[in-house]
N, C-alpha and C positions, 0 to 999 in steps of 0.2 A: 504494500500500500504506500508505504513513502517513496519508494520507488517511483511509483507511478506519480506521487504530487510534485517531487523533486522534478520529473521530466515534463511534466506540464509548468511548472514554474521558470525553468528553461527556457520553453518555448516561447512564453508568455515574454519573458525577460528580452528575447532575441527582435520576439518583433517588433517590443518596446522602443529598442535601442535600432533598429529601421525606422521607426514611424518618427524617433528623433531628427533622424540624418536626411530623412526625405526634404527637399523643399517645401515650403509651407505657401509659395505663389509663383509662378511664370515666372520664369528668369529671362531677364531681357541680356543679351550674347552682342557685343560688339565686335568678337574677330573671333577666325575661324580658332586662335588658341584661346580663347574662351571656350569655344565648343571644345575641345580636345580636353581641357580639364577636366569642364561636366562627364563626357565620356569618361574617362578615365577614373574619376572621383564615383561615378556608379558603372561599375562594369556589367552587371547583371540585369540592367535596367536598358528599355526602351525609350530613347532620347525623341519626345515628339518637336517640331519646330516648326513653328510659323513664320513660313518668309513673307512680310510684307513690304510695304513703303506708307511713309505719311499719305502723298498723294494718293493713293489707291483708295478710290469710294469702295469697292468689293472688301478688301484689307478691313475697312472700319467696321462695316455690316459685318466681319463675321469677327472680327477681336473679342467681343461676349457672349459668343457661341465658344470659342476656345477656351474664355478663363471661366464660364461653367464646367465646360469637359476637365478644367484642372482641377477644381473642387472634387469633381467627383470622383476623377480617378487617377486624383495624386497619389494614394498609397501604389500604385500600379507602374507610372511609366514618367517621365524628367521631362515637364513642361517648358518649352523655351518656345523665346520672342527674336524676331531676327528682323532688322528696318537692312533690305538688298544694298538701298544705296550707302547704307553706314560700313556694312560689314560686307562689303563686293565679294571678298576673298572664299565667304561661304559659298555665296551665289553663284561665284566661277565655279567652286569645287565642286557643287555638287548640279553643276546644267541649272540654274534655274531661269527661264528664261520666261515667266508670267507669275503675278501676283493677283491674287496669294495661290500660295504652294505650299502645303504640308508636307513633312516629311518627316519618316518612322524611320529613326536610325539605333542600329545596334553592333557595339563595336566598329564603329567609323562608317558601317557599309549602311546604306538605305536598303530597305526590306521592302518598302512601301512608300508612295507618291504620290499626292493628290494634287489634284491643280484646278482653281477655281476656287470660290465661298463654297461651302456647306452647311446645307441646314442642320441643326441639332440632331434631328431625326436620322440625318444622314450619314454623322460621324460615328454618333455613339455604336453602333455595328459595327464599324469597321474597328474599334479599341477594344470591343467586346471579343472581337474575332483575333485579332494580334494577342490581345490578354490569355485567351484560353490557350 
């Protein structure tokens, strides 16, 4: 029996000390060695990133479609913000050539690419489906 509560208290302790280290909001990335920290700082984590630009009317319409998705599913996957024209060097790296563009990366590599606003209805599937 204490076996068992010891290894539940473990577990409980481990995710504790995750749910510490997690970001608690969208981190806004100004070069690509910002990105490469957050990668590196969570290796086991799903880095999602929104490429936008100020000017982009689409970019504004969906900026709180994203920081709801990061509420919901911060314990899950490393929210990030990216302005193209600020941080070019990401935008070179990884082709982005329309905003907004989401992108699902894991250890350096993009897994997943969106391009265009999405609706709410329309992300959350696609974080539910990368998540599982």
């Amino acid at each position: 029996m204490d076996k068992k509560l010891d290894d539940i208290r473990k577990k409980k302790e481990e995710l504790l000390k995750k749910m510490l280290k997690m970001p608690n909001d969208v981190l806004h990335l100004k070069n690509y060695q910002e990105l490469s920290n957050v990668i590196n700082q969570y290796p086991n984590k799903i880095v999602i990133i929104d490429c936008s630009a100020v000017w982009c009317g689409p970019c504004k319409w969906f900026s709180p479609i994203f920081e709801q998705l990061q509420k919901e599913f911060k314990m899950d996957f490393i929210f990030t913000k990216v302005d193209v024209d600020e941080a070019r060097d990401i935008a070179v790296n990884f082709g982005i050539r329309a905003v907004p563009t989401t992108l699902f990366i894991k250890g350096g590599n993009i897994i997943k690419k969106v391009e265009g606003a999405m609706k709410y209805e329309q992300m959350k599937p696609i974080l539910l489906q990368i998540k599982a």
